[in-house]
mmCIF file of the C-alpha atoms, coordinates in Angstrom:
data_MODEL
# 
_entry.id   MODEL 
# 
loop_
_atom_site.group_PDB 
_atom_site.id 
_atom_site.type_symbol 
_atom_site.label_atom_id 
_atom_site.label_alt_id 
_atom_site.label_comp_id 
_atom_site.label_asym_id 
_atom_site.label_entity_id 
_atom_site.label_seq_id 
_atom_site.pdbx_PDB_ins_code 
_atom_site.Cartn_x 
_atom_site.Cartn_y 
_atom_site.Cartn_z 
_atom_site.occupancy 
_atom_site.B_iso_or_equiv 
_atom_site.pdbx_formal_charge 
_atom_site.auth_seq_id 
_atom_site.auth_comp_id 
_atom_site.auth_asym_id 
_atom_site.auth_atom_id 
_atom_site.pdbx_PDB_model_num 
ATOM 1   C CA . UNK A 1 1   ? -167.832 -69.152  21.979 1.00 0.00 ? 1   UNK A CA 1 
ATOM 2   C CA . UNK A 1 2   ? -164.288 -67.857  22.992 1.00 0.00 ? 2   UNK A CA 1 
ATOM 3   C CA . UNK A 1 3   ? -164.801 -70.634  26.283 1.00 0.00 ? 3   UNK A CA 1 
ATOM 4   C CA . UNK A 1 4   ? -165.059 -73.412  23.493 1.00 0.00 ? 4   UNK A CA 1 
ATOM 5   C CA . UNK A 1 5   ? -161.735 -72.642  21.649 1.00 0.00 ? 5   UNK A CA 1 
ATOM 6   C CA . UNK A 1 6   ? -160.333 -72.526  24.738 1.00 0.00 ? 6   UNK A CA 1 
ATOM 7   C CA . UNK A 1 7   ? -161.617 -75.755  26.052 1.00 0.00 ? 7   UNK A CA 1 
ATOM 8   C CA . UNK A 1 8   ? -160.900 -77.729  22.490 1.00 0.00 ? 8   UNK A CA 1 
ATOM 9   C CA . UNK A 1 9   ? -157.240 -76.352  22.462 1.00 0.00 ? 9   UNK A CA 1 
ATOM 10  C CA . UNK A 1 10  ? -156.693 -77.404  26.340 1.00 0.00 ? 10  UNK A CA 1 
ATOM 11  C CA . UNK A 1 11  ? -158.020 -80.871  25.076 1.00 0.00 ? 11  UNK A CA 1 
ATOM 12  C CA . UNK A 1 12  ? -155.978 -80.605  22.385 1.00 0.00 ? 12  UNK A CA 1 
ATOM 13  C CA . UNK A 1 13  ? -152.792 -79.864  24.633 1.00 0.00 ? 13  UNK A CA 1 
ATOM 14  C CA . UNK A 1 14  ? -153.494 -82.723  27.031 1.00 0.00 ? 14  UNK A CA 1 
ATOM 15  C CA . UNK A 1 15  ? -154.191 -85.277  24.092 1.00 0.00 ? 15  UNK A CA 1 
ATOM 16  C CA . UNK A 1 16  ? -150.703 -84.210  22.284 1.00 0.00 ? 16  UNK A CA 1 
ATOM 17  C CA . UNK A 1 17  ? -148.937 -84.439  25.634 1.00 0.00 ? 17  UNK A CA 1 
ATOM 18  C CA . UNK A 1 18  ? -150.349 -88.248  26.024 1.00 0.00 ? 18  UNK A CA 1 
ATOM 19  C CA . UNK A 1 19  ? -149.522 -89.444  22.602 1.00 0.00 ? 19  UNK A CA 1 
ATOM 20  C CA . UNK A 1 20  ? -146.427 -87.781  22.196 1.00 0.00 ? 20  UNK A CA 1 
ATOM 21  C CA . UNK A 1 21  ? -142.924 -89.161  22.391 1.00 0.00 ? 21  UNK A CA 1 
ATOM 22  C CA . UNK A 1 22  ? -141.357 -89.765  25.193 1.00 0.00 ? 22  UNK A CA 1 
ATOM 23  C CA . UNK A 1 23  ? -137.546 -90.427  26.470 1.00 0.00 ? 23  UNK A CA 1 
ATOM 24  C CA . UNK A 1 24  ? -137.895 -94.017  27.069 1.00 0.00 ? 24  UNK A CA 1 
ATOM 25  C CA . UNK A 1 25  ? -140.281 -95.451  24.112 1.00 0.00 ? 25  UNK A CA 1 
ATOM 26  C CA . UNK A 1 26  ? -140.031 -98.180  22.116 1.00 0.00 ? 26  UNK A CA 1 
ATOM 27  C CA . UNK A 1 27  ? -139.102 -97.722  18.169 1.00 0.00 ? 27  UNK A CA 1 
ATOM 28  C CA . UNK A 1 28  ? -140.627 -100.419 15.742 1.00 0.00 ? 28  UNK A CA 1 
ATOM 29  C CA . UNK A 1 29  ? -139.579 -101.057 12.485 1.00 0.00 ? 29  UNK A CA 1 
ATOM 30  C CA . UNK A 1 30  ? -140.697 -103.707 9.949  1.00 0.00 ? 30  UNK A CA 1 
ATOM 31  C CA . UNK A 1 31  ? -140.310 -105.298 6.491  1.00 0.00 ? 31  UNK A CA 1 
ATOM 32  C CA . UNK A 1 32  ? -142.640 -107.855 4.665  1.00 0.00 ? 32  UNK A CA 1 
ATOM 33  C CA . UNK A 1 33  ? -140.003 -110.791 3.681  1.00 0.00 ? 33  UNK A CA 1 
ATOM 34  C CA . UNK A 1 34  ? -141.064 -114.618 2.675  1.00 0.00 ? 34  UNK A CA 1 
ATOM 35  C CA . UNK A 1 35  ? -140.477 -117.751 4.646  1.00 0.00 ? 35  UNK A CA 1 
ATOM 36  C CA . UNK A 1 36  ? -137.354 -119.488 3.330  1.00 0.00 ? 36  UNK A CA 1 
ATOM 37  C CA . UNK A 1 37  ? -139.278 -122.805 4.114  1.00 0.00 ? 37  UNK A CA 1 
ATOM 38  C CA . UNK A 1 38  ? -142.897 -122.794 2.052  1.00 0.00 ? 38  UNK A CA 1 
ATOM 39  C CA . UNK A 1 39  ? -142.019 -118.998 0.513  1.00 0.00 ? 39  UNK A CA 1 
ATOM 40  C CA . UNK A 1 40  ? -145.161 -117.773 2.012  1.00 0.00 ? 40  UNK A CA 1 
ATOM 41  C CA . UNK A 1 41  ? -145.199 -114.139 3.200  1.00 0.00 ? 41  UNK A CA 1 
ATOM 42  C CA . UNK A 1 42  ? -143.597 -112.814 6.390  1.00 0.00 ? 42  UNK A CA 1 
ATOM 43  C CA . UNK A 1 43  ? -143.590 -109.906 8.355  1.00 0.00 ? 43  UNK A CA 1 
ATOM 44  C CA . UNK A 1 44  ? -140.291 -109.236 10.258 1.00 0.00 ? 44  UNK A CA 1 
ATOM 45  C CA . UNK A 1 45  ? -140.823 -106.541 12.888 1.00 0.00 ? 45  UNK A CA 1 
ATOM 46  C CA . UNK A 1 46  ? -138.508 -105.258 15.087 1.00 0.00 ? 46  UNK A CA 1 
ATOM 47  C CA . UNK A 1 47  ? -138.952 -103.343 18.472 1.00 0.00 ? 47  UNK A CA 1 
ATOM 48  C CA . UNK A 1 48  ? -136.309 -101.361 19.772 1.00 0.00 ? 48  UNK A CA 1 
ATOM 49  C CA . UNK A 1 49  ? -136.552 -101.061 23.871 1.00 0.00 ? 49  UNK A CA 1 
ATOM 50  C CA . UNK A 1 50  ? -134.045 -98.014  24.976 1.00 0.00 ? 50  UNK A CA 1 
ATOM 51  C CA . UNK A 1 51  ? -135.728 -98.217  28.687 1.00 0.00 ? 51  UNK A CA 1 
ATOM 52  C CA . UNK A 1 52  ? -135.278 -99.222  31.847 1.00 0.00 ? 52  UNK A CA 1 
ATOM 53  C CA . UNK A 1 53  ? -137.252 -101.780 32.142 1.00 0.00 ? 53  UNK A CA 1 
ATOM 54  C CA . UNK A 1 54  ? -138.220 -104.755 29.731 1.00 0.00 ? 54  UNK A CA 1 
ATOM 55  C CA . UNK A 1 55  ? -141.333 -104.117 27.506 1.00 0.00 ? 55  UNK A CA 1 
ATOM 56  C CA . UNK A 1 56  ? -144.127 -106.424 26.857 1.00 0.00 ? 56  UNK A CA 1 
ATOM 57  C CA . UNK A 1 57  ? -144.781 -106.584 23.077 1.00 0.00 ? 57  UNK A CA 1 
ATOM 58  C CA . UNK A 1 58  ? -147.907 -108.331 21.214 1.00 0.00 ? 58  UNK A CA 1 
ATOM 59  C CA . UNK A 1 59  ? -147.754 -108.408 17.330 1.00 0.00 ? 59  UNK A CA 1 
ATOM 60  C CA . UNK A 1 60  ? -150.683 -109.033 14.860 1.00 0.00 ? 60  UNK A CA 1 
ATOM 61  C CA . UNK A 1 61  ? -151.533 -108.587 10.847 1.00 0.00 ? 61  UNK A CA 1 
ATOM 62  C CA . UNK A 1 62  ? -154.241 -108.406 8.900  1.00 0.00 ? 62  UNK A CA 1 
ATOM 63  C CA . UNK A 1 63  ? -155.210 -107.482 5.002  1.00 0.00 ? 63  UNK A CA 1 
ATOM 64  C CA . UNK A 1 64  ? -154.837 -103.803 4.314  1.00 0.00 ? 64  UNK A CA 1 
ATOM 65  C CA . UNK A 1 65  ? -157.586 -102.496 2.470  1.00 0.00 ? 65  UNK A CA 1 
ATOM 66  C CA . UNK A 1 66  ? -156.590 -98.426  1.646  1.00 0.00 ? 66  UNK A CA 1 
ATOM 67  C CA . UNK A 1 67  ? -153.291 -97.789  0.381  1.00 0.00 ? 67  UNK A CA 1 
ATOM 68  C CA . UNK A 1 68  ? -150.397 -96.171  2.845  1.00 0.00 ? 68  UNK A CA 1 
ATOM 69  C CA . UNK A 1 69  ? -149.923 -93.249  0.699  1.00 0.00 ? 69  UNK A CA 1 
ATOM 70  C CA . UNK A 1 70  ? -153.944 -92.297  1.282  1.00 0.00 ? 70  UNK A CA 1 
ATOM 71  C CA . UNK A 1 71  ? -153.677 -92.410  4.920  1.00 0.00 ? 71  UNK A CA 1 
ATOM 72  C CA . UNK A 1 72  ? -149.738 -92.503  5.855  1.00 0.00 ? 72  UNK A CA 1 
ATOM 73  C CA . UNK A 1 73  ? -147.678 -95.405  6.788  1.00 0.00 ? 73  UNK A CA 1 
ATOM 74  C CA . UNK A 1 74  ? -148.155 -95.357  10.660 1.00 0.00 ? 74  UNK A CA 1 
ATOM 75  C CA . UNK A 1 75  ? -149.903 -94.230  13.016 1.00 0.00 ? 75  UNK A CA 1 
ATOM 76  C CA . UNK A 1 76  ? -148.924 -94.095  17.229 1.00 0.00 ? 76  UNK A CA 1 
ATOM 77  C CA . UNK A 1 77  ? -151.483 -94.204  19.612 1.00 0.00 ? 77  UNK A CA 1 
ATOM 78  C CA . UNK A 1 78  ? -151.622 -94.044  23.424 1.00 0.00 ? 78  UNK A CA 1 
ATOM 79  C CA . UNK A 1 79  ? -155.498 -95.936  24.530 1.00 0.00 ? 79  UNK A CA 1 
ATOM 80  C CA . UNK A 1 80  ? -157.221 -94.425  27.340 1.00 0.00 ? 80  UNK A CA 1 
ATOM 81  C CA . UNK A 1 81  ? -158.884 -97.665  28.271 1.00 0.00 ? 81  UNK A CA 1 
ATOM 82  C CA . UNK A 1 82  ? -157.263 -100.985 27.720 1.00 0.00 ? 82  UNK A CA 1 
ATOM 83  C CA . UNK A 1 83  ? -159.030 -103.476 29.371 1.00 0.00 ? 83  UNK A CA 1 
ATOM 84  C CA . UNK A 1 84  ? -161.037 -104.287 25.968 1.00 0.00 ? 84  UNK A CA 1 
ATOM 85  C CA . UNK A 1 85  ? -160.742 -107.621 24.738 1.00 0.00 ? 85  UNK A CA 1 
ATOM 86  C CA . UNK A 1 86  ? -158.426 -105.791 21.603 1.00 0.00 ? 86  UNK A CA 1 
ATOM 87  C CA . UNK A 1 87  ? -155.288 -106.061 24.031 1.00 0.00 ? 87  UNK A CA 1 
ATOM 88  C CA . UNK A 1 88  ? -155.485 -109.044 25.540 1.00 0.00 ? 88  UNK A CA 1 
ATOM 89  C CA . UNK A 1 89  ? -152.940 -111.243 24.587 1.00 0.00 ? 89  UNK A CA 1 
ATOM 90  C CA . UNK A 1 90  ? -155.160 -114.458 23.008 1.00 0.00 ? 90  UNK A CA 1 
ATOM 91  C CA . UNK A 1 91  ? -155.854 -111.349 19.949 1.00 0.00 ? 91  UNK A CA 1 
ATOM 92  C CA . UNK A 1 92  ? -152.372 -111.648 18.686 1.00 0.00 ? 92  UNK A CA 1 
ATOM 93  C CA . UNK A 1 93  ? -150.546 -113.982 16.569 1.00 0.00 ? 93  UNK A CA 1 
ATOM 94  C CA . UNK A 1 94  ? -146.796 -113.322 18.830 1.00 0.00 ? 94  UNK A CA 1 
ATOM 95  C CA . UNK A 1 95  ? -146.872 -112.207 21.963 1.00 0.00 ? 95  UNK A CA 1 
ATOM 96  C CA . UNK A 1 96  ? -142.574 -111.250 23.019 1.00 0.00 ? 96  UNK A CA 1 
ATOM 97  C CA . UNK A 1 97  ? -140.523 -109.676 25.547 1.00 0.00 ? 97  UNK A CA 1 
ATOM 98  C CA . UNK A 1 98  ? -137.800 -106.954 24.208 1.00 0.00 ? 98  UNK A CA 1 
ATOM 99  C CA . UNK A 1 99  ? -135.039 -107.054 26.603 1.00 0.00 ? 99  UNK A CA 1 
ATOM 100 C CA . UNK A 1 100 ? -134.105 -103.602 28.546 1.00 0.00 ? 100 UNK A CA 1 
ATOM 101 C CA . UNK A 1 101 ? -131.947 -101.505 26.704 1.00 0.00 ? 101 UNK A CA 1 
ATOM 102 C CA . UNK A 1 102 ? -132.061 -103.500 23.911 1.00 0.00 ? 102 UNK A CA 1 
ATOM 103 C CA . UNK A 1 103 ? -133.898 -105.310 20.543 1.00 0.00 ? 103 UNK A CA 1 
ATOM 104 C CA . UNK A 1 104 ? -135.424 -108.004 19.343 1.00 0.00 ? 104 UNK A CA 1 
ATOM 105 C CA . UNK A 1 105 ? -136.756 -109.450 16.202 1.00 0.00 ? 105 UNK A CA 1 
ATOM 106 C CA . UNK A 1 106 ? -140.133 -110.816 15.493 1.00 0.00 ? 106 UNK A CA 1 
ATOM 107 C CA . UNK A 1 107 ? -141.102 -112.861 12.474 1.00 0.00 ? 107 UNK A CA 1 
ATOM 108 C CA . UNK A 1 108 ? -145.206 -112.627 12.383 1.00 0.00 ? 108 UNK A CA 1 
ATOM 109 C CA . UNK A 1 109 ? -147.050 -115.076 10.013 1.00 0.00 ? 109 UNK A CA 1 
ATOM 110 C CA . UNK A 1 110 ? -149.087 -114.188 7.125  1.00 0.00 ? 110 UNK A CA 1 
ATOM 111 C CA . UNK A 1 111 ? -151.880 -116.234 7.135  1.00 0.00 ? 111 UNK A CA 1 
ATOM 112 C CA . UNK A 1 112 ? -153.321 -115.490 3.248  1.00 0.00 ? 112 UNK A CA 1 
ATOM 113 C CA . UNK A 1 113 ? -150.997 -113.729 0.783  1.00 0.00 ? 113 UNK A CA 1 
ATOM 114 C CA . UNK A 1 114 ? -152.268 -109.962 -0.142 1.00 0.00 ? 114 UNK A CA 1 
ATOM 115 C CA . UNK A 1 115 ? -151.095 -106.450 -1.616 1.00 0.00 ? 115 UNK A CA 1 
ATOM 116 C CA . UNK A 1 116 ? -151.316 -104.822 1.286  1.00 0.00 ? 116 UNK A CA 1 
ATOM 117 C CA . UNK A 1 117 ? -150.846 -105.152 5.089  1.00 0.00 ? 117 UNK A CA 1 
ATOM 118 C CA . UNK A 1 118 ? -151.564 -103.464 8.480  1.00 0.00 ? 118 UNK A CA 1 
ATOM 119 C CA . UNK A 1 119 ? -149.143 -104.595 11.100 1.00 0.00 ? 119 UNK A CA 1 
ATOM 120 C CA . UNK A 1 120 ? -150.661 -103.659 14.654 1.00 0.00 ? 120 UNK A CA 1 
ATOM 121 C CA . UNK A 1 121 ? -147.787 -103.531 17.572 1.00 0.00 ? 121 UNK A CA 1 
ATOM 122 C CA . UNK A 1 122 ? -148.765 -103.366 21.297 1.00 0.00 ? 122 UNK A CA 1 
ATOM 123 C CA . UNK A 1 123 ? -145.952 -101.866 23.662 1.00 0.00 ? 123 UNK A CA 1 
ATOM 124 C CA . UNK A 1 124 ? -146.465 -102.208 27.242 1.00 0.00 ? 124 UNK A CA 1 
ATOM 125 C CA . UNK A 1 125 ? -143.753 -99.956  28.628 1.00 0.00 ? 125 UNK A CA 1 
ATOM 126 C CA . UNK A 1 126 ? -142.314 -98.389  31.932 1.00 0.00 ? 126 UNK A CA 1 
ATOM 127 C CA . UNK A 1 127 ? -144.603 -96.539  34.281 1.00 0.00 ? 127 UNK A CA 1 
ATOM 128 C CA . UNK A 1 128 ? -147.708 -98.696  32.515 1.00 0.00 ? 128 UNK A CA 1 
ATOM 129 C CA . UNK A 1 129 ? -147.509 -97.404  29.343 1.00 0.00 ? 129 UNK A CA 1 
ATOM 130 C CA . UNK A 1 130 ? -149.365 -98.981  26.150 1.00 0.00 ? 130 UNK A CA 1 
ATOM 131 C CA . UNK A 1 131 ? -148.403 -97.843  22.719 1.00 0.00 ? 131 UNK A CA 1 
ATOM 132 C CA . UNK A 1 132 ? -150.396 -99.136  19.808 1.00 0.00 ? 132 UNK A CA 1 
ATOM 133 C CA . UNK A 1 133 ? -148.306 -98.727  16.789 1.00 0.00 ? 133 UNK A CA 1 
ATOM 134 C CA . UNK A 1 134 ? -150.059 -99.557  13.088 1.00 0.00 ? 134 UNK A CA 1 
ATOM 135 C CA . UNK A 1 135 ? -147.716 -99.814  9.971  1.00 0.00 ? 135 UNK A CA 1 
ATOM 136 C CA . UNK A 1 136 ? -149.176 -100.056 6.766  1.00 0.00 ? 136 UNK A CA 1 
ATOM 137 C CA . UNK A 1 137 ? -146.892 -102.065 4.636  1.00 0.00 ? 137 UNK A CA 1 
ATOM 138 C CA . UNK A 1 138 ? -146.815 -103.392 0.875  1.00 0.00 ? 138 UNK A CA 1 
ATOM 139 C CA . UNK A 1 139 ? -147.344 -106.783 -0.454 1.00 0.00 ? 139 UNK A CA 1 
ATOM 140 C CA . UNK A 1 140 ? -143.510 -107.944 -1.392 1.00 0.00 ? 140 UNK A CA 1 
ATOM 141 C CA . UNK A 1 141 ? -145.170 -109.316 -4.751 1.00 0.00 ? 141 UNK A CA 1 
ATOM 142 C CA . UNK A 1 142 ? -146.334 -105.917 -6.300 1.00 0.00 ? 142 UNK A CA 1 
ATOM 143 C CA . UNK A 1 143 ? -145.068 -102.958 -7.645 1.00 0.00 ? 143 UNK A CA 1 
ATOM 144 C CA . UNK A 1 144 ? -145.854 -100.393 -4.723 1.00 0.00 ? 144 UNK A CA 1 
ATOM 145 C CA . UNK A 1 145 ? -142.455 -100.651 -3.077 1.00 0.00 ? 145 UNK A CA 1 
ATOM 146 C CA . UNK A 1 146 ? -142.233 -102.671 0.224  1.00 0.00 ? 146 UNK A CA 1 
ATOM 147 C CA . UNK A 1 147 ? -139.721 -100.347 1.700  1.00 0.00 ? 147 UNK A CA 1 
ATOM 148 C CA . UNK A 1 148 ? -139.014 -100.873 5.726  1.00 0.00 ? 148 UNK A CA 1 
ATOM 149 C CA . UNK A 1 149 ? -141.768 -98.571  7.230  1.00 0.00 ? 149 UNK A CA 1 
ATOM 150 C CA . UNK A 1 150 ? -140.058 -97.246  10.981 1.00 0.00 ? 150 UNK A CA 1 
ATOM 151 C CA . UNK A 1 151 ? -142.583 -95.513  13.637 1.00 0.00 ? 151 UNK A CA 1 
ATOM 152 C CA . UNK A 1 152 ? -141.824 -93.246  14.943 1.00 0.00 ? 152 UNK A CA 1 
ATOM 153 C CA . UNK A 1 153 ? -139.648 -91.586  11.906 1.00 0.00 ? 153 UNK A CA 1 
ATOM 154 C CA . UNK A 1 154 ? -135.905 -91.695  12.961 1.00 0.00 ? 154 UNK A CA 1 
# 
């Protein structure tokens, strides 16, 4: 029994070093806006790149079906495996470079109106890093509070 503890902490360990933050990752921000042409609703995301090297960024939405304050407003993952058809580029609405050492701005398209989103970022990074970054963020029409959502907290 004692082996077991000692194994799931280890696995633990290695799974927190993984997914944790490191120098050179990318922070994301966003904030659901409107389209100044037909007023429909817009995401505006922005990726912050303080590496080395320029990162590879691919930005999808879709409707948001439990509410942030259930299950938090973002979550940061590090996949094992990527070669799934979820990362490929053809799965996202904008697909972007952010610049080294700097950021860039990316206005993904709503395509139905709802209360609430979920705003999945992909982050290739130096060294072959991906980052999957999911912000849960309100409708701009209700009365939950569409505040900017930032992952990882700064």
């Amino acid at each position: 029994m004692g082996a077991c503890a000692i194994v799931l902490l280890g696995w633990c360990g290695i799974v927190g070093a993984r997914n944790g933050d490191h120098p050179g990752d990318a922070r994301v921000s966003a904030l659901v806006g409107s389209d100044a042409s037909d007023g429909n609703p817009v995401i505006f995301a922005t990726v912050r790149n303080p590496s080395g090297t320029p990162a590879l960024t691919a930005l999808r939405v879709r409707r948001g079906f439990v509410p942030g304050s259930l299950i938090g407003k973002f979550t940061v993952r590090v996949p094992r495996w990527t070669k799934g058809r979820r990362f490929r580029p053809g799965a996202y609405e904008t697909v972007g470079v952010v610049p080294a050492g700097g950021a860039t701005e990316f206005p993904v398209p709503v395509a139905e109106p709802a209360y609430r989103y979920v705003l999945t970022i992909a982050v290739g990074q130096q060294g072959g890093r991906l980052r999957v970054y999911r912000l849960r963020l309100a409708g701009a029409d209700i009365f939950l509070g569409s505040g900017e959502v930032h992952a990882p907290l700064v």
